[in-house]
C-alpha positions in Angstrom: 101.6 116.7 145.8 98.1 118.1 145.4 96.0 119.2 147.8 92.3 119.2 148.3 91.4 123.0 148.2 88.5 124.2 150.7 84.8 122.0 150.0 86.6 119.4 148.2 87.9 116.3 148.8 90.0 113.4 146.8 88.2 109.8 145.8 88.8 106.8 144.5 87.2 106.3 141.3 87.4 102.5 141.8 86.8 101.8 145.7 85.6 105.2 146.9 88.5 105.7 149.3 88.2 109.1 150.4 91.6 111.4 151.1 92.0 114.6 151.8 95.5 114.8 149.4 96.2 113.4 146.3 97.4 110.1 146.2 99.0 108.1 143.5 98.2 105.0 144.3 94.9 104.2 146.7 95.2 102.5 149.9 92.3 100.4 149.7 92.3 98.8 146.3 95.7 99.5 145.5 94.7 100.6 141.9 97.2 103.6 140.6 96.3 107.3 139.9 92.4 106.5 140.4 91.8 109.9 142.4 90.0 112.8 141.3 89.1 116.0 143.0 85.5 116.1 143.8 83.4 119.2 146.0 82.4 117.8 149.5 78.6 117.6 150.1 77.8 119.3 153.3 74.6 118.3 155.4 72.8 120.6 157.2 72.1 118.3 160.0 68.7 118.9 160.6 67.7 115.3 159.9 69.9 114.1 162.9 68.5 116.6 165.2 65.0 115.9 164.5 65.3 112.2 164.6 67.0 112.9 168.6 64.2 115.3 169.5 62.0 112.2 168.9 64.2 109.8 170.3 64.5 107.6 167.3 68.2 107.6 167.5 68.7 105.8 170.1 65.7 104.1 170.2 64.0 103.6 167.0 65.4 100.5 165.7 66.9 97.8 167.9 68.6 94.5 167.2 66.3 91.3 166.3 67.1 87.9 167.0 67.7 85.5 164.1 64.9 83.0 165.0 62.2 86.1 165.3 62.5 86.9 161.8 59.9 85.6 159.7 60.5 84.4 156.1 58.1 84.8 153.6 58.0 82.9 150.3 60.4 85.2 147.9 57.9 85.9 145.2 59.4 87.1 141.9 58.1 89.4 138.8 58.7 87.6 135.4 59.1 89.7 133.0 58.0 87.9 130.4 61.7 87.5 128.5 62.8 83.9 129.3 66.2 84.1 128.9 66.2 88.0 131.0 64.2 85.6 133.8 67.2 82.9 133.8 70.1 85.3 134.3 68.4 86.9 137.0 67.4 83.8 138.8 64.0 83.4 138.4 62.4 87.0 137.6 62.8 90.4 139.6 62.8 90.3 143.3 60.3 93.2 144.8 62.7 95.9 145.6 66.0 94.9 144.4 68.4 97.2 142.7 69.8 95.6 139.2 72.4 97.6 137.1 72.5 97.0 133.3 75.7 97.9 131.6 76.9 97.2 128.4 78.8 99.3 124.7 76.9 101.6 123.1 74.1 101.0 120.3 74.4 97.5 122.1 70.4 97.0 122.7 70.2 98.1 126.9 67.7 100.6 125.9 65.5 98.3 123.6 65.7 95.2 126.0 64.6 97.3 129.0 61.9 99.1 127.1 60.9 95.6 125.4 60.7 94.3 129.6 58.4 97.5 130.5 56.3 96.2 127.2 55.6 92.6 128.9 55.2 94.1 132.4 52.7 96.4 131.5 50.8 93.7 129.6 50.6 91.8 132.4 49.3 94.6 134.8 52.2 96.1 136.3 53.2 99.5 136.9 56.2 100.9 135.1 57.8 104.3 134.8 60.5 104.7 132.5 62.7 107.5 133.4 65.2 108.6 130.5 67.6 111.7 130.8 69.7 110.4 127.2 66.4 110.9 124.9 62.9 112.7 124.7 59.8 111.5 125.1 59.5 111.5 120.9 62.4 109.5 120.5 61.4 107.1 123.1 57.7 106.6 121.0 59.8 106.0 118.2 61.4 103.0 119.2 58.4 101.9 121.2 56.4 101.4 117.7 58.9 99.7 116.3 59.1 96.8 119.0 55.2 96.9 119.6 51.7 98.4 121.2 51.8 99.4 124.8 49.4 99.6 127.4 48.8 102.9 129.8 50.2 101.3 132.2 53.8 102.6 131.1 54.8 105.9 132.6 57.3 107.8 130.4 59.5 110.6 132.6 62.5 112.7 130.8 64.2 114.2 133.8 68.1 114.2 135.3 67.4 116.1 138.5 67.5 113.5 141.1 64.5 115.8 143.5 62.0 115.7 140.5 62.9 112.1 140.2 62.2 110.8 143.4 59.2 113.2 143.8 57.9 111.1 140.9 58.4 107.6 142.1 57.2 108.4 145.7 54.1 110.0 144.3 53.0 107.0 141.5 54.4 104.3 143.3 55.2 102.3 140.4 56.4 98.1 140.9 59.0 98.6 138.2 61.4 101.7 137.2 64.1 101.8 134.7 66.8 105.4 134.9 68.5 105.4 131.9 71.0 106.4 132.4 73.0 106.6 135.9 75.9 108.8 134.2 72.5 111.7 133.8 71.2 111.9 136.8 72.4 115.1 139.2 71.7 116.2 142.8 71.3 119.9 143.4 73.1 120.0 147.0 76.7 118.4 145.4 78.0 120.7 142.8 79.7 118.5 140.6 79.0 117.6 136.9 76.6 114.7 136.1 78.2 111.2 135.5 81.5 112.6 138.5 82.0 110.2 141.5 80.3 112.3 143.3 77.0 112.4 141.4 77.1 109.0 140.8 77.7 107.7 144.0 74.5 109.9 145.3 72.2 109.3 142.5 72.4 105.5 143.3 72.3 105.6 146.9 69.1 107.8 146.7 67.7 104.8 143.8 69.0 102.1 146.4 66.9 104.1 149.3 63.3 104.1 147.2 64.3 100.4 146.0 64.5 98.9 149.5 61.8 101.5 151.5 59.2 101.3 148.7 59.7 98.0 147.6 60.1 99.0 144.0 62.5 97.0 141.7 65.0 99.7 140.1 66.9 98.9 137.0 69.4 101.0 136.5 71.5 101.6 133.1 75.0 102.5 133.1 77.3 103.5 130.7 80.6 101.3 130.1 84.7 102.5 129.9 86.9 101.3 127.0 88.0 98.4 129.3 84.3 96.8 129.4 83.6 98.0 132.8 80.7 100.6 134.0 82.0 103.7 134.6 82.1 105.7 137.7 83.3 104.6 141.1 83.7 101.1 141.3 81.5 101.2 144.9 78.5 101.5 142.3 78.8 98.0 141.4 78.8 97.0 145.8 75.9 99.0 146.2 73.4 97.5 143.5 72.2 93.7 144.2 72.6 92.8 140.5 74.8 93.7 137.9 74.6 92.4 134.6 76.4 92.9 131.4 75.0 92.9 127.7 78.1 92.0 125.6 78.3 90.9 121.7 79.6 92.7 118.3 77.0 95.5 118.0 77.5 94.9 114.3 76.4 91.2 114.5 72.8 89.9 115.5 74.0 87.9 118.7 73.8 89.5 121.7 74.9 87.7 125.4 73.7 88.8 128.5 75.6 87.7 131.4 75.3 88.2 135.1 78.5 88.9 137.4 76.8 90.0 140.7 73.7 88.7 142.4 72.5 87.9 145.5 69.5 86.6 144.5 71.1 83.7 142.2 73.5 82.1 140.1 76.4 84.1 138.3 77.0 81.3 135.7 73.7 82.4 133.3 73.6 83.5 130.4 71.0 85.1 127.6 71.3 84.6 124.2 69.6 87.4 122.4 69.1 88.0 118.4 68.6 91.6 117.8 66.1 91.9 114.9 64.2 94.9 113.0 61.3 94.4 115.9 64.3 94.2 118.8 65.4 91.4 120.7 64.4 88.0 119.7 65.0 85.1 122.3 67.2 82.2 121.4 65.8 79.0 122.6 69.0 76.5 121.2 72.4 78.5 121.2 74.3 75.9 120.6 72.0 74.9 117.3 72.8 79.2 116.8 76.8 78.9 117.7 77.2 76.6 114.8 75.7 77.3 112.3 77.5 78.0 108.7 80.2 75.2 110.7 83.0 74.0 107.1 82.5 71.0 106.5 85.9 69.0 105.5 88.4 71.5 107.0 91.2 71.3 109.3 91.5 72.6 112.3 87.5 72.9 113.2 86.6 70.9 115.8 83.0 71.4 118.6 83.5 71.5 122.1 81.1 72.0 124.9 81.3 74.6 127.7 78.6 74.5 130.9 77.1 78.0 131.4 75.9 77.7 134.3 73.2 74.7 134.0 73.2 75.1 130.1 75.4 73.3 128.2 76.4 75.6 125.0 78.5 74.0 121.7 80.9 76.3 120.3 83.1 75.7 117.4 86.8 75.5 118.1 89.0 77.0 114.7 92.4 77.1 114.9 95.2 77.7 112.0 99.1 77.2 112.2 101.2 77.8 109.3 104.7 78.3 109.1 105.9 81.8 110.1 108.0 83.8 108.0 109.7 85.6 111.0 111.8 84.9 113.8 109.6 85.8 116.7 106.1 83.6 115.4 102.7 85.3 116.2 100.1 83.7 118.4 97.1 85.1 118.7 93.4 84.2 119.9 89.8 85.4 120.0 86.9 84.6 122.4 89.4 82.3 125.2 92.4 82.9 127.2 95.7 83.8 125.1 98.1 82.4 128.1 95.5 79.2 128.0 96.2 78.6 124.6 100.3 79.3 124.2 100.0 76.7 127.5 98.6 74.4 125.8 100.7 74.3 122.6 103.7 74.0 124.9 102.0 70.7 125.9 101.5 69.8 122.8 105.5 70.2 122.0 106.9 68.8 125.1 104.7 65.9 125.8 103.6 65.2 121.9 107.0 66.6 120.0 105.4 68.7 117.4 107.6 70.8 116.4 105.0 74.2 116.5 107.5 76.7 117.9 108.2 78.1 115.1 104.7 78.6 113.4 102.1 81.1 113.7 99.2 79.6 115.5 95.4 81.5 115.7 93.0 80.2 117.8 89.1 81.5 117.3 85.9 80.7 119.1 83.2 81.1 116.4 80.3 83.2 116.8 81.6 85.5 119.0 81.5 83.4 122.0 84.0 84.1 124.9 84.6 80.9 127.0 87.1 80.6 130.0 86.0 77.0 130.8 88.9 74.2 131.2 86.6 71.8 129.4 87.4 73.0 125.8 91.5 72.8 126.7 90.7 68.9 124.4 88.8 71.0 121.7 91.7 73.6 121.9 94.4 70.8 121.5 92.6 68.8 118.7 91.9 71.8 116.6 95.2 72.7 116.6 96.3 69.2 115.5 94.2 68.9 112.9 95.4 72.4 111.5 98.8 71.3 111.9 98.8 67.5 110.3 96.5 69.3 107.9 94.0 66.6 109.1 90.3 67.0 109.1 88.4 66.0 112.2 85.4 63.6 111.9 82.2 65.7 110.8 80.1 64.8 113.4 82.6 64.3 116.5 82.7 66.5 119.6 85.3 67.0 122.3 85.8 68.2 126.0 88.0 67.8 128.6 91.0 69.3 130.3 94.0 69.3 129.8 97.2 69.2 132.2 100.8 70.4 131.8 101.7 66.5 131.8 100.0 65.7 128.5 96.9 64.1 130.8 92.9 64.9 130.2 91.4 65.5 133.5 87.8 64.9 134.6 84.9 67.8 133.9 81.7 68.5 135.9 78.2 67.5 134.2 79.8 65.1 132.0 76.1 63.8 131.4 74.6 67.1 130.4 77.1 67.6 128.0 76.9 64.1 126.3 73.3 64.1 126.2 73.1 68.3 124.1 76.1 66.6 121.9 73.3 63.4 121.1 70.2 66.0 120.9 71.9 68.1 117.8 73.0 64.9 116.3 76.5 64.4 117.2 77.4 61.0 116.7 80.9 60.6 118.5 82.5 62.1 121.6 85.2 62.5 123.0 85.8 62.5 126.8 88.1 62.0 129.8 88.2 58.2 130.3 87.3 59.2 133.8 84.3 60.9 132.8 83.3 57.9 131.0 83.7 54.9 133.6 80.9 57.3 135.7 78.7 57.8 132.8 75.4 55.4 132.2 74.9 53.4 129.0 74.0 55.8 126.7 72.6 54.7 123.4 72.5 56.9 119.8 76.3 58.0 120.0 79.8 56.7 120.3 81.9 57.2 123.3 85.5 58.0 123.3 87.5 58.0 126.5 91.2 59.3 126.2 93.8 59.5 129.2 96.0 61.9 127.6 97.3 63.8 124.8 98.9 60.6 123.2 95.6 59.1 122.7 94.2 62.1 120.3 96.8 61.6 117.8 95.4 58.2 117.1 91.9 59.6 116.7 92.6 62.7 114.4 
């Protein structure tokens, strides 16, 4: 077993669990051969000395009492991007720390710098700090999305001390770093984008972000498995952490949150990426279906809640008869377990005799939805591709689904009804449940099913 040689020390690179031996599976997170050697950063220890010669370490700060703390009305910074302002929860909070990650060439740089654009319009200070690309490469991309105003700061640096020198001397409201993986601190000898740098660069960014009061985006860079890389602590230490996801060869581009303590987690942002960048878009679900077949099996529309947005995606599913003993299943944009699930279902409860065909599921438009509520979409498409049936043109479904064959209840039943009514769906189908709670509604045809057994009649 390895051992840490003299000045270094083994870490986690998920939970920053810190061991003076190699380990091949960690003791906090329990994730296997995560370690990696990394050179101890030694402190000098004047800072504790001089704080006791004042007598701030044992006086300085003292406890408060819960009812002495005053609250001020939380004021946010919109940027100016609508669906950027949703997914954080209403615009930046004053001093938080929000990490950005996302693939490659997927648009982290061009929806930041198109943020700085709007902020600075609107008066703020911003310094963007880039250690990926010059200051001519920046420009270049700048004129392509629009004029600025002075207001923007433009830094190239990686060395953490210049860094900070910089944003405690302008004192700027708003700083983007792209990227966390260039950033390096003299005093620790490792490479830029190691545990070790990483973990320092960000706690020096979450220091200025909560003593200056300066809101700190931060990009990082993403592994092969969709997560940022670097220690997984990163993602603890940073308020907000959102992920830009889509095909970078398509125009759609999602933005979703998964951490934020100022807000929801359910948003999203549905971007376009255009010649002149990153175009809002207003209806997604109008977006989501467009170029829908019309007169083909196996399409159906179903409606997942993001959040407080409803969202229409198109449901396509295909089973044919499979030319080899083991069939293939196979499905893009939901859960593969969710659907092989379902088809057993289907079998047991409906006898349809689909175990030995190959069956694809496929959310259109790149969408990926984990919702229960398009388990009745799921289970209809695949019906349809089966009988060989089409499914009414303008019909929509949701629901879930149990192993007994029955269609449970889903929240905002309402919502749902009323998008399906706005984009001129003329029938839906629902849990019965979900209708006996429902109000009159006027302009579309309601559809309540019980179970399984009840689709078959309607396909």
């Amino acid at each position: 077993m390895a051992k840490a040689k003299s000045g270094t020390i083994f870490y986690c690179q998920e939970c920053g669990y810190e061991s003076a031996k190699w380990m091949g599976q960690c003791p906090g997170c329990h994730t296997w051969n995560s370690f990696v050697e990394e050179p101890v950063r030694k402190s000098s220890g004047k800072g504790g000395a001089a704080e006791r010669s004042q007598g701030l370490s044992s006086q300085g700060k003292r406890p408060s009492i819960l009812s002495e703390i005053s609250m001020d009305k939380e004021e946010r910074i919109l940027t100016g991007i609508g669906e950027l302002d949703r997914v954080l929860g209403g615009g930046v909070v004053p001093g938080s720390l929000v990490l950005v990650g996302g693939d490659p060439g997927i648009g982290k740089s061009t929806l930041l710098l198109q943020m700085c654009r709007l902020l600075a319009e609107s008066g703020k200070k911003v310094l963007y700090i880039s250690g990926e690309e010059s200051l001519q490469q920046i420009k270049m991309r700048a004129q392509r999305i629009g004029q600025f105003r002075d207001t923007l700061q433009l830094l190239c640096e990686t060395n953490l001390g210049e860094i900070e020198g910089a944003i405690t001397r302008e004192k700027p409201e708003i700083v983007i770093i792209d990227s966390i993986q260039t950033m390096y601190q003299e005093e620790v000898s490792a490479a830029p984008g190691s545990v070790s740098q990483v973990r320092e660069s960000t706690g020096v960014f979450l220091k200025l972000a909560k003593g200056y009061g300066i809101s700190i985006f931060i990009v990082g860079h993403v592994t092969k498995e969709g997560t940022v890389a670097g220690p997984r602590v990163l993602e603890h230490m940073v308020d907000t952490v959102l992920y830009f996801e889509g095909d970078r060869h398509a125009s759609y581009r999602i933005l979703r949150g998964v951490k934020n303590r100022f807000g929801s987690t359910n948003e999203i942002g549905v971007f376009e990426m255009r010649q002149e960048g990153l175009c809002e878009v207003k209806n997604p679900s109008e977006f989501m279906l467009n170029g829908k077949p019309e007169g083909a099996s196996g399409s159906v529309v179903s409606c997942s809640m993001e959040g407080t947005r409803p969202i229409l995606v198109e449901i396509q599913a295909l089973v044919c008869q499979s030319n080899f003993g083991f069939p293939r299943r196979q499905a893009a944009g939901t859960d593969f377990n969710r659907v092989n699930l379902l088809m057993a279902v289907l079998e047991k409860r409906l006898g349809l005799q689909i175990s030995g065909c190959d069956a694809y599921v496929n959310i259109a438009g790149g969408m990926k939805v984990q919702e229960p509520a398009i388990d009745l979409g799921i289970v209809m498409a695949v019906i349809s591709s089966f009988k060989n049936r089409p499914i009414e043109e303008h019909m929509i479904a949701f629901g879930e689904v149990g192993l007994s064959g029955e269609v449970r209840a889903v929240s905002q039943a309402a919502i749902r009804v009323s998008e399906a009514k706005k984009l001129g769906f003329g029938t839906c189908v629902l849990p019965k449940v979900c209708l006996d709670k429902l109000p009159k509604t006027e302009g579309i045809r309601l559809i309540g099913v019980q179970s399984v057994k009840d689709v078959m009649d309607i396909i």
